[in-house]
C-alpha positions in Angstrom: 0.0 0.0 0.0 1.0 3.4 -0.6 0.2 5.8 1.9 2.8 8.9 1.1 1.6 11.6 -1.1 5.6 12.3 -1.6 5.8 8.8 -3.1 8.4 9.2 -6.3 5.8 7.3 -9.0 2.9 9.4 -7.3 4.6 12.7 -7.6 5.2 12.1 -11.2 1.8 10.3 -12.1 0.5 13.3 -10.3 2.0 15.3 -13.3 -0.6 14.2 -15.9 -3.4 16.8 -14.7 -1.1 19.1 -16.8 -1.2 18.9 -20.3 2.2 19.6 -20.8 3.4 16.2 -18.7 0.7 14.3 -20.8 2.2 15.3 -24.1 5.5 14.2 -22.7 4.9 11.1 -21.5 1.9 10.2 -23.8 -0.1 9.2 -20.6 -3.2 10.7 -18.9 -5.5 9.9 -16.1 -9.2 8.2 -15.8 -11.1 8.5 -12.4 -13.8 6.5 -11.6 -15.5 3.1 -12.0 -17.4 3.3 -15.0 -14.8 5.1 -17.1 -11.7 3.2 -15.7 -14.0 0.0 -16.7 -14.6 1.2 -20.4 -11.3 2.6 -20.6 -9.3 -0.7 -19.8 -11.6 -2.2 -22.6 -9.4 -0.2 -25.0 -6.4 1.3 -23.4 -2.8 0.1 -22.7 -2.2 0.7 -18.9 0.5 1.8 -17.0 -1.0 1.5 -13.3 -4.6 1.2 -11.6 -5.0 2.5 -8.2 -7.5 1.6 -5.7 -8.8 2.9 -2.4 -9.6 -1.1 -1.2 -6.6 -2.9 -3.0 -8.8 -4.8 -5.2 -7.8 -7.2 -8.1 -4.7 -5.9 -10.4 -4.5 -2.5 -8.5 -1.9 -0.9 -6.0 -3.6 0.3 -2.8 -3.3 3.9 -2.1 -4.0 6.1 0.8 -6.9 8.6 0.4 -4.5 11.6 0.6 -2.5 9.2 -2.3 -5.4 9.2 -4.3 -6.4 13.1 -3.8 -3.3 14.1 -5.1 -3.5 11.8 -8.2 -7.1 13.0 -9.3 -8.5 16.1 -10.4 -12.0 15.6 -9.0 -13.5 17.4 -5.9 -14.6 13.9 -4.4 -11.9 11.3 -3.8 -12.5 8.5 -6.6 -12.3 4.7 -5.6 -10.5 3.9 -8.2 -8.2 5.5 -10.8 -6.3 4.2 -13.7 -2.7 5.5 -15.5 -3.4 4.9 -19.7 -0.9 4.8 -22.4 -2.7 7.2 -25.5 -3.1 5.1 -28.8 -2.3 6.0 -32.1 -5.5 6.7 -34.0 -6.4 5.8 -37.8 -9.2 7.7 -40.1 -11.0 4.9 -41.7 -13.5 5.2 -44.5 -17.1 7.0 -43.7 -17.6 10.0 -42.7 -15.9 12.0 -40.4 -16.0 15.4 -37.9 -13.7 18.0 -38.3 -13.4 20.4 -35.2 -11.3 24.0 -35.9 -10.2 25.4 -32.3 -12.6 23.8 -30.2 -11.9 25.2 -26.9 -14.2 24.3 -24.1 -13.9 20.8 -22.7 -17.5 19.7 -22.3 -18.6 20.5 -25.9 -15.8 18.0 -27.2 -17.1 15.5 -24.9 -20.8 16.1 -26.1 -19.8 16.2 -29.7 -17.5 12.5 -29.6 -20.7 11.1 -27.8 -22.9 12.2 -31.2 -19.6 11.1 -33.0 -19.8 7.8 -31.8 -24.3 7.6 -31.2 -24.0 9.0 -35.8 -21.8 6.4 -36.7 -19.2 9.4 -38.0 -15.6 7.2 -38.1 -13.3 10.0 -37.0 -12.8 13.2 -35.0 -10.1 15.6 -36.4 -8.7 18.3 -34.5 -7.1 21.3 -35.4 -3.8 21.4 -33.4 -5.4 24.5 -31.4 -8.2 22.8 -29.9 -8.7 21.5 -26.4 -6.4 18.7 -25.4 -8.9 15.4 -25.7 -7.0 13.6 -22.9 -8.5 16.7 -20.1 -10.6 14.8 -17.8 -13.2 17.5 -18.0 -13.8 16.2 -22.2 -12.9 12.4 -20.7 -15.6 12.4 -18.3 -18.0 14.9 -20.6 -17.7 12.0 -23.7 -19.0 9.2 -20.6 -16.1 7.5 -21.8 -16.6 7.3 -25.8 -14.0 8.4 -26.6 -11.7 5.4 -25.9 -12.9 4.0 -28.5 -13.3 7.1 -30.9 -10.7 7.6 -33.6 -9.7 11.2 -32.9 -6.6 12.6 -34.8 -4.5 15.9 -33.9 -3.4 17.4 -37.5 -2.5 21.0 -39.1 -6.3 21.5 -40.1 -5.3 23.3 -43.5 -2.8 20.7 -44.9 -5.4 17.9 -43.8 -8.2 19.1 -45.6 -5.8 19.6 -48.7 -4.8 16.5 -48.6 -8.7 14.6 -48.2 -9.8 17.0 -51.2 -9.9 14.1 -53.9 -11.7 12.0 -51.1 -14.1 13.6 -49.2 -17.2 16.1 -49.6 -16.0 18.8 -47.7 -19.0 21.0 -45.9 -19.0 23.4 -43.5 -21.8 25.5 -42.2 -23.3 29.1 -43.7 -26.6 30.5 -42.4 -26.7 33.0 -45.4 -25.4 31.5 -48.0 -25.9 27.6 -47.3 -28.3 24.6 -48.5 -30.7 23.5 -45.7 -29.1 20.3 -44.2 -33.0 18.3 -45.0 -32.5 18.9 -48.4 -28.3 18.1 -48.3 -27.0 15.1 -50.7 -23.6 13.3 -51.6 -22.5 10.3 -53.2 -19.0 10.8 -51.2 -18.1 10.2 -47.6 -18.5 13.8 -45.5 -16.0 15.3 -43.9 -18.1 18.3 -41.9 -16.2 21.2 -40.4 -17.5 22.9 -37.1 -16.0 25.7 -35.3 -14.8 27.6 -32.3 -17.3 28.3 -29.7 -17.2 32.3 -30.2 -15.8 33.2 -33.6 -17.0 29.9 -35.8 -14.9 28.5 -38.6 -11.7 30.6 -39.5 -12.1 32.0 -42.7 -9.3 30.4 -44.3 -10.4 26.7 -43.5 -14.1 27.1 -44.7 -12.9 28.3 -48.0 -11.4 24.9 -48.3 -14.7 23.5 -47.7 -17.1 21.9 -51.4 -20.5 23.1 -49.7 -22.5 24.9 -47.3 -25.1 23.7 -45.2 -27.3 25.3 -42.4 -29.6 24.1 -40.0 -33.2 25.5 -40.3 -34.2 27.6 -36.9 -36.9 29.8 -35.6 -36.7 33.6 -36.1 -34.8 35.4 -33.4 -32.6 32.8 -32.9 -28.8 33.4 -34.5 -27.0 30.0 -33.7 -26.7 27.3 -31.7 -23.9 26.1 -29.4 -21.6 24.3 -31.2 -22.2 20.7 -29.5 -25.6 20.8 -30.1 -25.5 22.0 -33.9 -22.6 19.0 -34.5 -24.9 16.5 -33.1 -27.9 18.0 -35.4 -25.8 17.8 -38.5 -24.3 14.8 -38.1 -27.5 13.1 -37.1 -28.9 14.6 -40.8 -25.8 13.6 -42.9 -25.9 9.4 -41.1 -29.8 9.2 -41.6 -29.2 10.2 -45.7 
């Protein structure tokens, strides 16, 4: 059992609430029993700790464990994960341009996953995927979500032979009801305040908009991902 908080592999496990350790290590952190649960379905791991030294865990202390999560309430159990290398494979796929806040990413991999869209792919400005805030926001779909960190504007370049490339235009787009491809979709969605930069819609093949009521301008991004990607997989 390990009761110090000044433990050596606790002290650097401890690390991984920072982005910057989990980029150098290529480990993060799950809390809890249902996501620990889903995550080892999926995940190489490192290390699980336990409060009650179950099975194939190392007993900790409840100060140990405090300092390893990021949570208010001291979890039971808590796991150290390896991140996998993700593919893109055929289908359609979610392209995200600086999404910032934690729970929309979580909300937008559980449409993702619930719309049968194969891949998430995030500009290399958005919100780190491996914060426990997205983890625990995506109920733990995202384990076994194929999401990709690229430079947005060589990507799409690159899918441009491949792909149907839409993004979203309230003035100038097709409603998504009426919307049809013969190609795979790859849909763009933007940052929380300021949308889709400029430069990356112009990459885009099409437009699209979701019909709304007047007096309403937009809608937050999670929700209008899960709209149009709901659309596109029922086509």
């Amino acid at each position: 059992m390990i009761e110090s908080v000044n433990n050596e592999r606790i002290k650097e496990f401890s690390k991984l609430n920072m982005k910057k350790y989990r980029d150098e290590t290529g480990m993060f952190i799950v809390e809890g029993e249902h996501l620990v649960e889903e995550a080892l379905k999926y995940m190489e791991v490192v290390e699980v700790f336990s409060l009650d030294g179950r099975e194939n865990t190392t007993q900790v202390s409840e100060s140990v464990m405090a300092k390893l999560s990021d949570l208010k309430s001291v979890p039971p159990i808590l796991a150290i994960l390896k991140k996998k290398e993700n593919t893109i494979p055929n289908g359609n796929i979610l392209v995200l341009d600086n999404i910032q806040d934690p729970g929309n990413l979580g909300t937008i991999i559980r449409s993702a996953k619930a719309f049968d869209f194969k891949a998430i792919i995030l500009s290399d400005d958005s919100v780190d995927e491996y914060n426990s805030k997205v983890i625990r926001a995506s109920e733990g779909m995202m384990f076994s979500t194929n999401i990709v960190r690229v430079n947005l504007n060589d990507f799409l370049l690159d899918i441009k032979n491949n792909y149907d490339i839409l993004t979203t235009d309230v003035n100038d787009g097709e409603n998504i009801s009426d919307f049809k491809s013969e190609f795979d979709i790859a849909l763009i969605m933007g940052n929380e305040g300021n949308g889709v930069r400029p430069e990356i819609a112009a990459l885009a093949d099409k437009k699209i908009y979701i019909p709304m009521s007047d007096g309403v301008e937009s809608l937050n991004v999670g929700v209008a991902a899960s709209i149009l990607m709901y659309e596109i997989n029922k086509k």
